[in-house]
C-alpha positions as CSV (number, residue, x, y, z in Angstrom):
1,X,5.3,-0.4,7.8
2,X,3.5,-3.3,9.2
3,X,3.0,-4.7,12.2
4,X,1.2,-7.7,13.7
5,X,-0.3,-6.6,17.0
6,X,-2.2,-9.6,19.4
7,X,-5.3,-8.9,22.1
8,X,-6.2,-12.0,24.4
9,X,-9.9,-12.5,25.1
10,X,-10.9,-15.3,27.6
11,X,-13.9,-17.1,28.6
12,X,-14.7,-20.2,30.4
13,X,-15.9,-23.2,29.2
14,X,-17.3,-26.6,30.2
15,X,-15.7,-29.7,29.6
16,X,-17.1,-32.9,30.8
17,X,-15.1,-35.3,32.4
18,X,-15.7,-38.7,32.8
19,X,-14.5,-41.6,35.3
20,X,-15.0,-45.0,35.7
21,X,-15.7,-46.3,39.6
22,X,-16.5,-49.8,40.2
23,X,-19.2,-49.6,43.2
24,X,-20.2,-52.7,45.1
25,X,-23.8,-53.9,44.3
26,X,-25.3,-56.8,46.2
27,X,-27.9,-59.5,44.4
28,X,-30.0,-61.8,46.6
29,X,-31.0,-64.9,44.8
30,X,-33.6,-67.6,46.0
31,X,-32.9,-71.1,45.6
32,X,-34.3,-73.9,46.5
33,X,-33.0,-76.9,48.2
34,X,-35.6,-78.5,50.1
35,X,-36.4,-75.7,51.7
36,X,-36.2,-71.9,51.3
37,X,-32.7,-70.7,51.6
38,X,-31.2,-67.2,50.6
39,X,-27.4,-66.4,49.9
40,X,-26.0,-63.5,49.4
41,X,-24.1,-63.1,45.8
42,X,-21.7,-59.9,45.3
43,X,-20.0,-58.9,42.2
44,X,-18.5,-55.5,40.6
45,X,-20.8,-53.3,38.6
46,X,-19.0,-50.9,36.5
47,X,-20.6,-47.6,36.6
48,X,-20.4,-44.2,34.7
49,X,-20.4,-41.1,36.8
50,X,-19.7,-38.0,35.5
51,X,-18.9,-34.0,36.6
52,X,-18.3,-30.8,35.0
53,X,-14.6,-29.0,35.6
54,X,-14.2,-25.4,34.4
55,X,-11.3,-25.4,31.9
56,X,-10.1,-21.5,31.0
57,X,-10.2,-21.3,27.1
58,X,-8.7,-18.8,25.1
59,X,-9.5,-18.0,21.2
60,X,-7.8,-15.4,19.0
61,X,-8.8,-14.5,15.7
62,X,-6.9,-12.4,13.4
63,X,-8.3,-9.6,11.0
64,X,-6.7,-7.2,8.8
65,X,-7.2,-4.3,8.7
66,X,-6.1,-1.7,5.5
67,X,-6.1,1.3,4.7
68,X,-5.2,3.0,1.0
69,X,-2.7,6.0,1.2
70,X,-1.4,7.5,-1.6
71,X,2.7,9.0,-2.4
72,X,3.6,11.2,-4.4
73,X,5.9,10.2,-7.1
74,X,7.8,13.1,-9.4
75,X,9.7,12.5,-13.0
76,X,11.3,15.7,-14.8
77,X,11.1,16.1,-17.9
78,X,12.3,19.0,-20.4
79,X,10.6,20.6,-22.9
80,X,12.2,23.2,-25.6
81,X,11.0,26.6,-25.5
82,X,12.3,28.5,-28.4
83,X,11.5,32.9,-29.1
84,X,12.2,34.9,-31.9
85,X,15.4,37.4,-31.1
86,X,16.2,40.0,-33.2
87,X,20.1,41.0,-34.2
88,X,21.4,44.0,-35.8
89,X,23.3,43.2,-39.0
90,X,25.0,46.1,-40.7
91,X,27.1,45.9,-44.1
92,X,28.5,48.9,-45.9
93,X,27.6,49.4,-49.3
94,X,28.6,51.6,-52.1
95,X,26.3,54.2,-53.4
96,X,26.9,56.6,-56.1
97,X,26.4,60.2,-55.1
98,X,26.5,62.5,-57.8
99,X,26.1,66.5,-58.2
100,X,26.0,69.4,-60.3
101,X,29.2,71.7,-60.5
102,X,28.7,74.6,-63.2
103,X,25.9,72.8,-64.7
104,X,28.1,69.2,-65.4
105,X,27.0,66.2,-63.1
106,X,30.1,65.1,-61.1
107,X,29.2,61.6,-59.9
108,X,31.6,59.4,-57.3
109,X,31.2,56.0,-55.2
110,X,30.4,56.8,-51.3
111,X,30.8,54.0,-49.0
112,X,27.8,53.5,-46.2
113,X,26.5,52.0,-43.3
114,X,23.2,49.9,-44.1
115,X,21.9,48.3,-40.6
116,X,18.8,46.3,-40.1
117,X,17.5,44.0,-37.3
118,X,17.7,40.5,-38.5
119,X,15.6,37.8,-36.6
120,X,16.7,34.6,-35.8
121,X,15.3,31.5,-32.9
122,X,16.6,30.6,-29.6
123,X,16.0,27.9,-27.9
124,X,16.5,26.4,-24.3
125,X,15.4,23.4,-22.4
126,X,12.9,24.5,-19.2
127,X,12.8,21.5,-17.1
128,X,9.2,20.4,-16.0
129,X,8.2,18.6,-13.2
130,X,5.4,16.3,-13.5
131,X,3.8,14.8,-10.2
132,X,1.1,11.9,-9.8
133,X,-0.4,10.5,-6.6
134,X,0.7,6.9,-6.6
135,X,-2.3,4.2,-4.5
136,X,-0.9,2.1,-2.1
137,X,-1.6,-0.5,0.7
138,X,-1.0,0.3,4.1
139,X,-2.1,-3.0,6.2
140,X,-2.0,-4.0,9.9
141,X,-3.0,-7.7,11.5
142,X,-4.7,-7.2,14.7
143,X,-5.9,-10.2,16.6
144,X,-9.5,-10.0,18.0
């Protein structure tokens, strides 16, 4: 989240101001007329005067300011994990069995039970999580 925050600073300042005021300026000028004679002559001289006034001034300046953080994003993902299992198997089989009765062989078929383990794979999905920190910019405006 980002937010725009503002600080006031003030100084004062200077600023020159400037009128124009006509002031009254008097001239005496000698002529001559057969004898010595002064008159007075006025006119309007425009002159500058100026003062300083105090004039509040305020600046603002704005920075940014950032920082990185980091999420954390996550994805599964499945991966097969297979094991050897054994199963018993068992088929019956015919097997001659023979024996001696008064010295003649006296054979016949004799049905059995043959077991054995017999191996075979299984296999299942294990689901896996997989994690990363993720960069990202976290930025505030401040005014200075």
């Amino acid at each position: 989240k980002c937010t725009t925050e503002y600080e006031q600073k003030c100084h004062q300042e200077y600023e020159q101001v400037c009128n124009t005021v006509n002031e009254v300026k008097v001239d005496y000028v000698t002529k001559e007329k057969c004898a010595l004679q002064t008159e007075e002559q006025c006119h309007n001289t425009p002159e500058k005067k100026c003062h300083d006034v105090q004039k509040p001034v305020t600046k603002y300046r704005e920075e940014q300011e950032c920082h990185t953080k980091y999420d954390k994003e996550c994805h599964t993902t499945y991966e097969q994990s297979c094991k050897t299992v054994y199963e018993k198997q068992c088929k019956t089989v015919t097997e001659k069995e023979c024996t001696y009765v008064d010295g003649r062989e006296k054979c016949w078929d004799e049905p059995r039970e043959k077991c054995w383990d017999e191996p075979r794979q299984q296999c299942e999905q294990v689901p896996k999580e997989n994690c990363k920190q993720v960069p990202r910019q976290d930025c505030k405006t401040k005014s200075v």
